[in-house]
N, C-alpha and C positions, 0 to 999 in steps of 0.2 A: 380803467377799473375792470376785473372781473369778479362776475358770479361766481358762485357758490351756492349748494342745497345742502344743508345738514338735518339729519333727524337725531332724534338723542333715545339713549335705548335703556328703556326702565326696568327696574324690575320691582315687582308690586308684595310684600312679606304678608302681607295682611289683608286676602280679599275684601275686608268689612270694613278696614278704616283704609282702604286705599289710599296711602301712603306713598308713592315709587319713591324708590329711588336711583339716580341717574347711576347706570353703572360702567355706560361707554357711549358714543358717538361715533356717526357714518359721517362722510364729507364726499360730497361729488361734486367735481369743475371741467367742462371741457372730455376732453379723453379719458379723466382719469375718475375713480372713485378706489377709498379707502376705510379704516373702521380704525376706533383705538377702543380696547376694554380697559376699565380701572386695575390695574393687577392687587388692587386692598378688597374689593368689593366680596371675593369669596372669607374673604376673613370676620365679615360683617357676621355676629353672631344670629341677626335675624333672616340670613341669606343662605338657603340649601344650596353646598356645594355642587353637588352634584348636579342637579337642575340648572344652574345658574353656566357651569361647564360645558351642559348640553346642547344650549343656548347659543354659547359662544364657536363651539363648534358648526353648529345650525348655520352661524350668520358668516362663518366664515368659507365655508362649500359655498353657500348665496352668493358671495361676493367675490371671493377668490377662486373656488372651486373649475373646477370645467365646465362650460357653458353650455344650455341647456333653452336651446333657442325655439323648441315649441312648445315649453313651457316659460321662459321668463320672458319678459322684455328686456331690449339694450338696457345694459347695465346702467349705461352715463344717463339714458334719460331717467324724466321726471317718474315715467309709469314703470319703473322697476322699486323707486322709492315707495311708489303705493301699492305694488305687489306683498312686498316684502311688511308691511305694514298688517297686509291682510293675510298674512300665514302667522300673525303672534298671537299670542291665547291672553289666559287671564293671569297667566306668573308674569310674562317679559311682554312689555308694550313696548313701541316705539311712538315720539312726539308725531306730530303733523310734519312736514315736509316747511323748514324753515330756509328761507335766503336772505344772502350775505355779499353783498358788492366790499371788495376788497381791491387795495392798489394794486396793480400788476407787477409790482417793484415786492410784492409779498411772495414768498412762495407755496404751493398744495403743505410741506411740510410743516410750514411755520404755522398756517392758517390752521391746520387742522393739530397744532400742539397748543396756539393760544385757546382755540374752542376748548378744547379738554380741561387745560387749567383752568379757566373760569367755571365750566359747566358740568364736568366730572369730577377732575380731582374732589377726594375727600378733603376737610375743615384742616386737618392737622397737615395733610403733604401741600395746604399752599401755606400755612404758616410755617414749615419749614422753608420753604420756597425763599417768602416775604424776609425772612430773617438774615438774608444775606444783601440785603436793601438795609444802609441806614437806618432810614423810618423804621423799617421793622424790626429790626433790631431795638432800637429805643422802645417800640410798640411791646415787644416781646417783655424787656425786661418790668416795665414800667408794671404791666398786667401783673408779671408772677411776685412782682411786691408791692402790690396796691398802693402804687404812688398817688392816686388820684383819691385812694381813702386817706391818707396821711398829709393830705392838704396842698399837693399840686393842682392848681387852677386850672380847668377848661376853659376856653374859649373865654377871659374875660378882657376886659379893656387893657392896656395898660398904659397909665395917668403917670403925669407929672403935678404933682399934687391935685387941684380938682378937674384938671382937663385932662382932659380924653383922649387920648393919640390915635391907636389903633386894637383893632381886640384882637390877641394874639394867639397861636393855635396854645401853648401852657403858659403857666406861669408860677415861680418859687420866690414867694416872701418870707425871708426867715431872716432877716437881720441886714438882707439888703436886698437887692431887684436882681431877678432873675427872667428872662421873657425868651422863649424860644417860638419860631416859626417852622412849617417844615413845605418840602416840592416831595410829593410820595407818586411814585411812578407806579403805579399797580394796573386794575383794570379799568379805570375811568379815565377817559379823554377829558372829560369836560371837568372834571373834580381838578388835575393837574396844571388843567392850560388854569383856571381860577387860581389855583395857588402861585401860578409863575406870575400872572397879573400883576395879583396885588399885591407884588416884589418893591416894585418901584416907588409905592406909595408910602410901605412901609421908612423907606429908605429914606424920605422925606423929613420924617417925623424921628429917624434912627442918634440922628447927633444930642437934639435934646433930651432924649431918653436916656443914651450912655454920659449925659453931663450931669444930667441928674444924681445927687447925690444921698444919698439913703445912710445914718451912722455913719458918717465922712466918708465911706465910701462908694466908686462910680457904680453905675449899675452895669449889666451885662445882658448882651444879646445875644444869641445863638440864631443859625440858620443850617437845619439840618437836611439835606436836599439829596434825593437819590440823582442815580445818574441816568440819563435819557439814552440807553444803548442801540433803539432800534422803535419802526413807527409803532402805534398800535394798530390792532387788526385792521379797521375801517380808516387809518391816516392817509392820505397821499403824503411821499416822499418829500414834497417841496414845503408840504403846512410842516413834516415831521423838523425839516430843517431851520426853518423858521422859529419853530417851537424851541428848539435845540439852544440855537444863538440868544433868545429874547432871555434863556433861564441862564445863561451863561453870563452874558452882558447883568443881568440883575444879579447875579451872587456878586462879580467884580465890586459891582456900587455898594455890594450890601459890604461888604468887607473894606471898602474904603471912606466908608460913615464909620466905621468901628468896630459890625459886627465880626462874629467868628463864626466859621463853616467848616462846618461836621460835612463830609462826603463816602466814607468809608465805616463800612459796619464794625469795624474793629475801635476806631474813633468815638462813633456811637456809644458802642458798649462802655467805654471809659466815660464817657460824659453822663449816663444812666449811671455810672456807679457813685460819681461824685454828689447828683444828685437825690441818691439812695444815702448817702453820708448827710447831707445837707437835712432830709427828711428827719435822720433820726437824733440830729443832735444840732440843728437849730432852734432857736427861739421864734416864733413864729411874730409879725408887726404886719400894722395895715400901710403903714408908708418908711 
């Protein structure tokens, strides 16, 4: 494992309702220290360009600039982090001095572009992001046509007449069974390792489900599963692999009980549009 120190660099629009907000991130490991700024943040209409420019100029002479050694301390330690801390005012603050044990199988680059997506980027550049994931693709389209007001089920059971199988992440009743699950690789470890889990259990319960017959016809499962390209930040290599195989070996089962696997955001988007068809011109039934 190594360490890692980040602070995250605010910027405050409204001294009275102290609001920050995050507009970039320092990372320091070992030898090296670096910084990313959001390049949307000056677009922020409550963000004075100029100022916020200033700033960034500021922190980059700080930390790139020529060194200036009876004034700063070593750049890599801790007491440069709280120097630099202590030359911000009341426009741009920087967090407290955060740490981050990370595999060594990660590199400074990656480490310090996952920090930024979760912790900078603005709302709209990770939903772009997210959109080329399956999941969020489906996520994407479901939202901008309120599938979920038009009568897609969250999180309910889904029975085979009064028993109970499993609660499934959606579900489409309109003249026959429809149940989708999904594996969303985004920023949570512990949300995805749960979703690869209880893969198997599903798969259990999958044959009686698709036998089940709804208006003489079978029902249908979906498994929509992004794909696991690399660990996340805090993985070691060997869990990431393990992880890897357990969601692989479980789509195989889930597709040899009967379901079908959605892997491809292009796939997604066709499966979101059938059940955009299904919303608006099915007959809605409880079984």
């Amino acid at each position: 494992m190594i360490d890692y120190r980040y602070m995250l660099i605010r910027y405050v629009p409204d001294q009275e309702r102290m609001e920050p907000v995050n507009v970039g991130i320092i990372l320091q490991s070992g030898a090296r220290i670096d910084m990313r700024f959001s390049p949307h943040a000056a677009k922020r209409k409550t963000i004075d360009t100029s100022i916020f420019n200033e700033w960034k100029e500021f922190f980059r002479a700080e930390i790139h600039g020529k060194a200036a050694p009876l004034f700063q301390p070593e750049r890599t330690s801790g007491a440069f982090l709280n120097y630099l801390e202590g030359l911000c005012g009341e426009t741009v603050l920087l967090s407290s001095s955060l740490l981050l044990s990370v595999d060594s199988a990660a590199s400074f680059d990656k480490v310090l572009e996952s920090l930024y997506s979760r912790l900078v980027a603005p709302p709209e550049v990770a939903s772009h992001a997210a959109a080329t994931r399956p999941t969020g693709r489906f996520r994407q389209i479901a939202l901008e046509r309120s599938f979920e007001d038009r009568g897609l089920k969250k999180h309910a059971h889904v029975r085979v007449g009064a028993e109970r199988l499993w609660m499934a992440y959606r579900q489409l009743l309109n003249g026959d069974a429809l149940a989708f699950d999904k594996v969303e690789v985004a920023n949570r470890l512990g949300q995805t390792s749960y979703e690869i889990e209880r893969l198997p259990r599903i798969a259990e319960f999958l044959p009686r489900f698709i036998e089940h017959r709804v208006n003489g016809r079978p029902s249908r499962y979906l498994l929509i599963a992004d794909n696991l390209a690399e660990p996340f930040t805090d993985q070691p290599q060997e869990e990431f692999s393990a992880m890897s195989e357990d969601l692989e070996e479980a789509v195989e089962r889930i597709r040899k009980c009967g379901g079908e696997i959605i892997r491809r955001a292009s796939d997604a988007e066709a499966f979101a549009e059938e059940v955009d068809r299904k919303l608006t011109h099915g007959t809605f039934c409880s079984d």
